[in-house]
matplotlib code that plots the C-alpha trace (Angstrom):
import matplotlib.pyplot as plt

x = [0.0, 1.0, 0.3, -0.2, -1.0, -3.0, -5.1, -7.7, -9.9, -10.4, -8.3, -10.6, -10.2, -12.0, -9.5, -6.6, -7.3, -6.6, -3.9, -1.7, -2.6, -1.3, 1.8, 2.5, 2.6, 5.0, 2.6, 2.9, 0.2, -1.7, -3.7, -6.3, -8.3, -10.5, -11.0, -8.9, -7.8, -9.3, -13.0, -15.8, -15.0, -11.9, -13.2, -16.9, -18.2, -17.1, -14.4, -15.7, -19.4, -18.4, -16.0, -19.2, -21.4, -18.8, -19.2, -22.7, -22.8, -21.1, -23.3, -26.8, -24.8, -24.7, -28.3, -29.0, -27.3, -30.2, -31.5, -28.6, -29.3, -26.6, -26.9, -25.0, -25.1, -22.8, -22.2, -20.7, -20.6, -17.7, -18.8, -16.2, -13.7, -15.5, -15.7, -12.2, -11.6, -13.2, -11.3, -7.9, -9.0, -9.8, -6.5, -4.7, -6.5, -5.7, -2.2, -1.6, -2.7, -1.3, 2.4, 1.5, 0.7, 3.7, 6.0, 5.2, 7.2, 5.8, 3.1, 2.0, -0.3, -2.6, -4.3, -6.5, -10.1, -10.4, -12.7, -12.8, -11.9, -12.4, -12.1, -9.6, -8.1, -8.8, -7.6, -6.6, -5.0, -2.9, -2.1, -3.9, -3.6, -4.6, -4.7, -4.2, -7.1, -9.1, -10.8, -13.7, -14.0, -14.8, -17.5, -20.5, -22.1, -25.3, -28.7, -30.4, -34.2, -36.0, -37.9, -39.4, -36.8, -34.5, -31.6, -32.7, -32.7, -29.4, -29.2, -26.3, -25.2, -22.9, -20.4, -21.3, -22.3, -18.9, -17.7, -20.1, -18.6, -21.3, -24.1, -28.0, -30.5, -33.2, -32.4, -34.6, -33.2, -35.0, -34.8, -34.3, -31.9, -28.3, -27.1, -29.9, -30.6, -27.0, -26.7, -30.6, -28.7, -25.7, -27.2, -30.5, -27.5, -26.1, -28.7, -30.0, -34.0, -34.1, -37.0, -36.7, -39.0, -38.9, -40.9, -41.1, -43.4, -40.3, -36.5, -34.0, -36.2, -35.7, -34.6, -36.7, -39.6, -39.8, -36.1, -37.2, -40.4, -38.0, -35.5, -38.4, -40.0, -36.7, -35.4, -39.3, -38.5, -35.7, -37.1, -39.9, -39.8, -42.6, -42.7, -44.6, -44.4, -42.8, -41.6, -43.5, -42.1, -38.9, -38.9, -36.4, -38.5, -37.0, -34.5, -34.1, -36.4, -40.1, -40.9, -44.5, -45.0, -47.9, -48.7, -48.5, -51.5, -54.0, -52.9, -52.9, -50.1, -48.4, -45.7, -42.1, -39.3, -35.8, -32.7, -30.9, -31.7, -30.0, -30.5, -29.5, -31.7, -29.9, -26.9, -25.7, -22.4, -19.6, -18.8, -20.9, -17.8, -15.6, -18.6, -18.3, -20.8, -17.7, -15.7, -19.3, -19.8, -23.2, -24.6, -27.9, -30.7, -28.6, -25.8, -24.4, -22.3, -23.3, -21.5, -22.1, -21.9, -18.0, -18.2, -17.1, -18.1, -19.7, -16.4, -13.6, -11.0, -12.9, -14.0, -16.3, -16.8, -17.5, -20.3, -19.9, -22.2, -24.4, -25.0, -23.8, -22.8, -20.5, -16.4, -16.2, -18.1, -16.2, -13.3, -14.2, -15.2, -11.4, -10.7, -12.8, -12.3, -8.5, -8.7, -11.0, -8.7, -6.1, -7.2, -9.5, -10.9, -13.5, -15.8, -19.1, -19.6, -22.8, -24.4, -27.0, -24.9, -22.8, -23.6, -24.2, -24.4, -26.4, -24.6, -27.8, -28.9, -29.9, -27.4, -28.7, -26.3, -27.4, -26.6, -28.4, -32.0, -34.9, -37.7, -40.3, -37.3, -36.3, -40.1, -40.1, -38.0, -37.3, -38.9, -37.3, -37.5, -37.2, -35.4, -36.1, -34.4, -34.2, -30.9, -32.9, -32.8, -29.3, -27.5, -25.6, -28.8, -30.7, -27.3, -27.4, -31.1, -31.2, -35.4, -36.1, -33.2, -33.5, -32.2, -33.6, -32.5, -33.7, -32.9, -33.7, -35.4, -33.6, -30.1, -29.9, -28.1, -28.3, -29.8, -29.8, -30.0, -30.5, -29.7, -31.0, -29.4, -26.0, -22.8, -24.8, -21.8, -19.8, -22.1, -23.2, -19.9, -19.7, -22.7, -20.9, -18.1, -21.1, -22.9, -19.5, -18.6, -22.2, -22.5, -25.4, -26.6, -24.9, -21.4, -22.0, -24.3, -22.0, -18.8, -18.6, -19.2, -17.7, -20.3, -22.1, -20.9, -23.0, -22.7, -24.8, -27.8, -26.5, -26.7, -29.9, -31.3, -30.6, -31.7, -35.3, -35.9, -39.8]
y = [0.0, 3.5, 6.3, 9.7, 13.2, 13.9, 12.4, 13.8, 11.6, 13.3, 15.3, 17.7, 21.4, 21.4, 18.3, 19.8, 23.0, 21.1, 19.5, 22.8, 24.1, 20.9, 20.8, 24.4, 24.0, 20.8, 17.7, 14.6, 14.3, 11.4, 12.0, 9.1, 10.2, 7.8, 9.3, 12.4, 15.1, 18.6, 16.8, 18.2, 21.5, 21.3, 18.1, 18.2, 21.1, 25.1, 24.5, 22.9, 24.5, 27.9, 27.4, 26.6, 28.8, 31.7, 30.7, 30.8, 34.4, 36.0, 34.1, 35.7, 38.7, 38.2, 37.6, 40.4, 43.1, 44.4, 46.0, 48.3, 49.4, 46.9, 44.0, 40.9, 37.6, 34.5, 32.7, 29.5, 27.7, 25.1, 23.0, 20.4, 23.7, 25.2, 21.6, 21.0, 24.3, 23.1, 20.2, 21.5, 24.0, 21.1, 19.1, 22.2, 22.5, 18.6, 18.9, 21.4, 19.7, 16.7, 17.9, 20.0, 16.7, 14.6, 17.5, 17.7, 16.8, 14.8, 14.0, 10.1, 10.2, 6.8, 7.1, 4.6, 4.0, 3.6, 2.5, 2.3, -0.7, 0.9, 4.2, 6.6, 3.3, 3.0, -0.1, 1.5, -2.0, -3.7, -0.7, -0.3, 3.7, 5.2, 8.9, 11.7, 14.0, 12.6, 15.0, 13.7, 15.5, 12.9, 14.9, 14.4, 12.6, 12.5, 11.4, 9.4, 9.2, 5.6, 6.7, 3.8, 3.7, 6.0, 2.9, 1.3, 4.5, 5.8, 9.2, 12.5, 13.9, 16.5, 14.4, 12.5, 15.5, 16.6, 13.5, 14.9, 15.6, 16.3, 18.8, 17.2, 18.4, 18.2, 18.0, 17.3, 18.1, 16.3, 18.6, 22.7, 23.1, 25.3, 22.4, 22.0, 25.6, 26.5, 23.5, 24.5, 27.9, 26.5, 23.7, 26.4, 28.6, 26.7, 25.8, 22.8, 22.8, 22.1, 21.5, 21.7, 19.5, 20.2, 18.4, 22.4, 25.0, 27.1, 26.8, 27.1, 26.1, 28.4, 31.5, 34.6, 33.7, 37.7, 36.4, 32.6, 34.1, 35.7, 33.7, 31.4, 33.9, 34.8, 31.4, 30.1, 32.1, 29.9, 26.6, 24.6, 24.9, 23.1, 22.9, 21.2, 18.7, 15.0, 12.6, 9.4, 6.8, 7.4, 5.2, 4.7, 5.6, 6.7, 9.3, 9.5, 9.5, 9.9, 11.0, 10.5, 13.3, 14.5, 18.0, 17.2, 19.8, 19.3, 15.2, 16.0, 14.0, 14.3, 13.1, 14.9, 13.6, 14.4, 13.1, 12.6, 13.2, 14.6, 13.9, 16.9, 16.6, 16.9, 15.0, 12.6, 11.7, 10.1, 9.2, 5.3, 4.3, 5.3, 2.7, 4.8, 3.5, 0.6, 3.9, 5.0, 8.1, 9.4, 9.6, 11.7, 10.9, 10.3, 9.5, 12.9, 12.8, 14.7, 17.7, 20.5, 23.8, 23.3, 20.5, 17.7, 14.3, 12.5, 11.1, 13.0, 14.3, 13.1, 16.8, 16.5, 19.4, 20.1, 18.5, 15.3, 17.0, 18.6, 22.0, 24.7, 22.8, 25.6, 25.5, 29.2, 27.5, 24.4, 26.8, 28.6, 25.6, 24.1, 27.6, 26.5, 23.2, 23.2, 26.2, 23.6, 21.0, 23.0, 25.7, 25.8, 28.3, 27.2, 29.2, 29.0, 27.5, 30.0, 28.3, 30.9, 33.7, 31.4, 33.5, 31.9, 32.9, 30.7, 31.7, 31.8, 34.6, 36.3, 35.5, 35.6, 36.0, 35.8, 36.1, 35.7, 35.7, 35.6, 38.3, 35.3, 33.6, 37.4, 37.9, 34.7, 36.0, 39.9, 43.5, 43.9, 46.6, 45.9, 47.7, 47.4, 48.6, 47.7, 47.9, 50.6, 53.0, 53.5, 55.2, 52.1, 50.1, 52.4, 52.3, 48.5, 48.8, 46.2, 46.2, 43.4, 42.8, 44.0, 43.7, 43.9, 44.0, 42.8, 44.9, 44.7, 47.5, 48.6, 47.9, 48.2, 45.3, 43.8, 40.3, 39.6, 40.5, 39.4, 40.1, 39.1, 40.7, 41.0, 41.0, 39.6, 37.3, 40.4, 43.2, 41.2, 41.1, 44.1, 43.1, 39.7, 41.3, 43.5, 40.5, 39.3, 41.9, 42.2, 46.2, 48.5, 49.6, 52.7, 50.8, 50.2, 53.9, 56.1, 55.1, 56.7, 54.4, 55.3, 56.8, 56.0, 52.6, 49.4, 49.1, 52.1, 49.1, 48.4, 52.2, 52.2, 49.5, 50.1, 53.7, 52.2, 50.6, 50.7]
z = [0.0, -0.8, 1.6, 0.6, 2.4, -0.5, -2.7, -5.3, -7.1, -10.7, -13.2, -14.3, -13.4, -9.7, -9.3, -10.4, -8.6, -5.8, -6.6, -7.7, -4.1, -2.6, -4.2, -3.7, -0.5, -0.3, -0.1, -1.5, -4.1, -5.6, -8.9, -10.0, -12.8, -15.3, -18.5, -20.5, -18.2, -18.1, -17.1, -18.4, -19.7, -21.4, -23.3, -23.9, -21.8, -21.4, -24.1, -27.0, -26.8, -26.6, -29.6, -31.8, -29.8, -31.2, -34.4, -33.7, -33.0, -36.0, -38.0, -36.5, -36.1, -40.3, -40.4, -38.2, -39.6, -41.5, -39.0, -39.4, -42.6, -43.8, -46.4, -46.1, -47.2, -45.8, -49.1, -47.4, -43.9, -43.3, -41.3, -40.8, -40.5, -37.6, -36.3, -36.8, -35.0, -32.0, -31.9, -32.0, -29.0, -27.1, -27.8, -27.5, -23.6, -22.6, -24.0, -21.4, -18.7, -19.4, -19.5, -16.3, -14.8, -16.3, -15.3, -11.8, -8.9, -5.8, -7.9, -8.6, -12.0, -11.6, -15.4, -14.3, -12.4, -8.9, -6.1, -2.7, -0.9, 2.8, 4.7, 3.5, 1.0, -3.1, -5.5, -8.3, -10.3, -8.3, -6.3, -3.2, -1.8, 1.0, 1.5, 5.0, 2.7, 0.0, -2.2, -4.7, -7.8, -10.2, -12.5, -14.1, -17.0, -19.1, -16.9, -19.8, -19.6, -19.5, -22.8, -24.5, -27.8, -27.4, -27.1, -29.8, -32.2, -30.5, -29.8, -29.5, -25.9, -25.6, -26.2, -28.8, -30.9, -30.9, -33.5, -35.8, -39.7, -41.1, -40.5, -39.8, -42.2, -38.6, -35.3, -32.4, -28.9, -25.9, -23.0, -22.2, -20.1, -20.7, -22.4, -25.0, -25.8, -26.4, -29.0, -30.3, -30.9, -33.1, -34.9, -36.0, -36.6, -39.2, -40.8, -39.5, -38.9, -34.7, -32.5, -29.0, -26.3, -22.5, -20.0, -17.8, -18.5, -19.5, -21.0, -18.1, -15.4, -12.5, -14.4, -14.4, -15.7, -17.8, -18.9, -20.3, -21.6, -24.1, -24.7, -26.2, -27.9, -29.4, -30.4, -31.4, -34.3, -35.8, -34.2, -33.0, -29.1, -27.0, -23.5, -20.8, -22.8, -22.2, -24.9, -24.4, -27.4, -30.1, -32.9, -36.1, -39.3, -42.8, -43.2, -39.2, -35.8, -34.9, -31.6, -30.1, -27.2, -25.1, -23.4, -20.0, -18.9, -22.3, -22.5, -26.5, -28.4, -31.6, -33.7, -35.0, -37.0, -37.3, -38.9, -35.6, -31.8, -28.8, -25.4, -22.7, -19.9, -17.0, -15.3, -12.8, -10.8, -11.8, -7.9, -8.1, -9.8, -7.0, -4.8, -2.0, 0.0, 0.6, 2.4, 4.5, 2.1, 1.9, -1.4, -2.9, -5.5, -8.5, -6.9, -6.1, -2.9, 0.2, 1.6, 4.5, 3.8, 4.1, 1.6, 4.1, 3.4, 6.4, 6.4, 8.7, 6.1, 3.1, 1.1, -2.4, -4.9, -8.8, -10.5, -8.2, -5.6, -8.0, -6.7, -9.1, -12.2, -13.6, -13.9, -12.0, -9.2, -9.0, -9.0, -6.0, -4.4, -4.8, -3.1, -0.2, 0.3, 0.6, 2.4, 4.9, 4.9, 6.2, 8.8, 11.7, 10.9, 7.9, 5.4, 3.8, 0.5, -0.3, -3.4, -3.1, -5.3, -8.2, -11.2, -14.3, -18.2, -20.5, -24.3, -26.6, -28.7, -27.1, -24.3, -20.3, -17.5, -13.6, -10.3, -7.1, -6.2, -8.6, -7.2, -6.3, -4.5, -2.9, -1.9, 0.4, 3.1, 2.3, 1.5, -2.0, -4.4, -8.0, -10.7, -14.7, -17.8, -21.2, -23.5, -25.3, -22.2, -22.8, -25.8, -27.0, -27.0, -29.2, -31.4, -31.3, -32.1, -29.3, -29.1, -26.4, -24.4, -20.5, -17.1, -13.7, -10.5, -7.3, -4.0, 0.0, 0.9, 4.3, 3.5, 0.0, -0.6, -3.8, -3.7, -7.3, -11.5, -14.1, -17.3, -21.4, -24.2, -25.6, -24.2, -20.6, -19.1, -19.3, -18.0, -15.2, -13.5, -11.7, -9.9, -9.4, -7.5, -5.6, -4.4, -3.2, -1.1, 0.1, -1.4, -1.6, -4.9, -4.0, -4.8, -8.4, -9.0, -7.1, -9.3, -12.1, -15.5, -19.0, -20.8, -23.5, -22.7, -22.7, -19.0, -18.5, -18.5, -15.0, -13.4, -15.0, -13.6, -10.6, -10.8, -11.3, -7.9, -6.8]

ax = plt.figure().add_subplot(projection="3d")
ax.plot(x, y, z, "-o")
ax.set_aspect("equal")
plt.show()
């Protein structure tokens, strides 16, 4: 048996945050990782999507541009080149990892899986290892529905999608979440003929429901978007897929058909193949491990972070959660994971970015005021002719403090920040209106919002 002060059970960037820190500060560092390294987002999440969502963009920006009073035609789209592109981004990504990795010192690589045997011990092989600290961050993969069909047709993830070489003529997306809208925004993009079916009343369940509202109105004008709606049977017919679904309020069903289908509704663990009910780890529903608000385990010395708990599915948050957990691990003194204020961006068109409270969520347990604008209050909006997009703010009444906003229109992930870095430091409006803002700069959206508070 090998002994180690450290060891951390994934490779992907929540992992390998940790691992940095541990080094850094002179431990002796096991890595056991199943899969390629960089998880998620350097191989099928954050990298690879955004990549194609980009090219995404300048192509509706194309499209678009008529509104301008210019005329503009896109005589050709590559697909295998912007395909290709993506591909080399994410080598590029894993490349650098992996020599990272390779070149480290006090570091032991196992490229292999592993599973606990008992407490604080894994069989990786024929090694057995035991570890001081154990840190899980073994990711996330697709949650596959048990629809009638869908294994017999087969079917594209996010992962799968990415071997594509050729463009679909039709593409039918099962689900309505960040995964499936961004992927409903390139393929449409492109040219492909999508239709989109989510079992909620909305896309991106738990967003503002002013903000979904229009992100469906928006994108039911390049696609077919039902909602409430669940997909009961998926059969293989000629030239592609039917799928039989039914309203889930009316009871109606009907029929669709596409060339090929993709599945991205929601996702699960990766920690059942660590079985680590054999090391006395509590696990969730779908397998997700439980943490406290420190992100211990039940399990003295045994931390858990990134998607593997399931709480904010995002590589900033996972980030910040490597912050916090080693941070645990190694003083007394211990801090507050606060899951309440990740911010997040969802990179459709139009784009949505978020952070903090939605006003229903706000009303429950505050006095709020709220705070609207649209892009057209401000002087770049009119000059972007930017008709729909908005933001609004949500504010207690008494201190000011600036519980959330939320944001749909372009350039949202960035705008948002300053809020971000608000929320963080638990600042009054007064922070962000009482500084002065470049003017007639975009951001004037924010200091307008919050200049409407009622």
């Amino acid at each position: 048996m090998k002994t180690y002060e450290v060891v951390v059970i994934g490779a992907g960037d929540v992992g390998l945050g940790i691992v940095f820190k541990a080094l850094s500060e002179g431990y002796k560092v096991a890595l056991i990782n199943r899969g390629p390294v960089g998880g998620t987002c350097v191989n099928v999440g954050c990298v690879p999507s955004k990549t194609l969502v980009y090219a995404a963009d300048r192509i509706t920006e194309i499209l678009e541009a008529g509104k301008l009073g210019i005329q503009a035609d896109i005589r050709g789209i590559d697909f295998g080149a912007i395909m290709g592109w993506m591909r080399s981004a994410v080598t590029s990504g894993r490349t650098s990892l992996e020599k990272a990795i390779r070149t480290s010192e006090n570091l032991d690589f196992y490229d292999e899986i592993g599973h606990f045997v008992e407490e604080y011990t894994l069989q990786v092989k024929e090694e057995k290892i035991r570890g001081d600290k154990i840190f899980i961050a073994t990711g996330s993969r697709n949650f596959i529905p048990p629809i009638k069909g869908l294994e017999t047709v087969g079917y594209l993830t996010n992962e799968s999608v990415l071997d594509l070489t050729t463009r679909p003529e039709s593409l039918l997306i099962i689900g309505g979440g960040f995964i499936a809208v961004e992927y409903a925004h390139f393929f449409s993009a492109l040219g492909t003929k999508v239709a989109m079916i989510e079992r909620n009343r909305s896309l991106i369940a738990g967003t503002e429901p002013e903000i979904s509202a229009l992100l469906q109105r928006k994108m039911g004008k390049r696609m077919e978007i039902s909602t409430d709606t669940e997909v009961v049977e998926v059969r293989r017919v000629d030239g592609g897929c039917a799928v039989r679904m039914q309203n889930r309020e009316t009871g109606e069903e009907r029929e669709i058909s596409a060339e090929r289908i993709m599945v991205a509704t929601g996702r699960r663990s990766n920690a059942d193949w660590l079985m680590p009910e054999r090391a006395g780890i509590e696990v969730e529903e779908k397998g997700f491990i439980r943490v406290d608000e420190y992100l211990r385990t039940n399990k003295e010395n045994i931390w858990a972070l990134g998607d593997a708990i399931g709480k904010a599915m995002f590589t900033h948050a996972g980030d910040k959660e490597a912050e916090i957990a080693w941070h645990n691990a190694t003083h007394a003194e211990k801090i507050v994971m606060d899951f309440e204020m990740v911010p997040y961006a969802v990179f459709t068109q139009p784009q949505i970015a978020s952070v903090g409270l939605t006003e229903e969520q706000a009303r429950k347990t505050h006095e709020v005021l709220v705070g609207r604008a649209s892009y057209s209050d401000t002087v770049m909006g009119i000059a972007m002719r930017e008709d729909e997009g908005f933001a609004m703010a949500v504010v207690e009444k008494n201190t000011r403090r600036i519980l959330g906003f939320h944001i749909i229109g372009p350039e949202a992930a960035i705008l948002i920040q300053e809020v971000v870095n608000a929320v963080a430091n638990n600042s009054t409006v007064e922070s962000i209106t009482g500084t002065m803002h470049i003017f007639p700069a975009l951001s004037d959206l924010i200091t307008e919002t919050l200049s409407n508070l009622e």
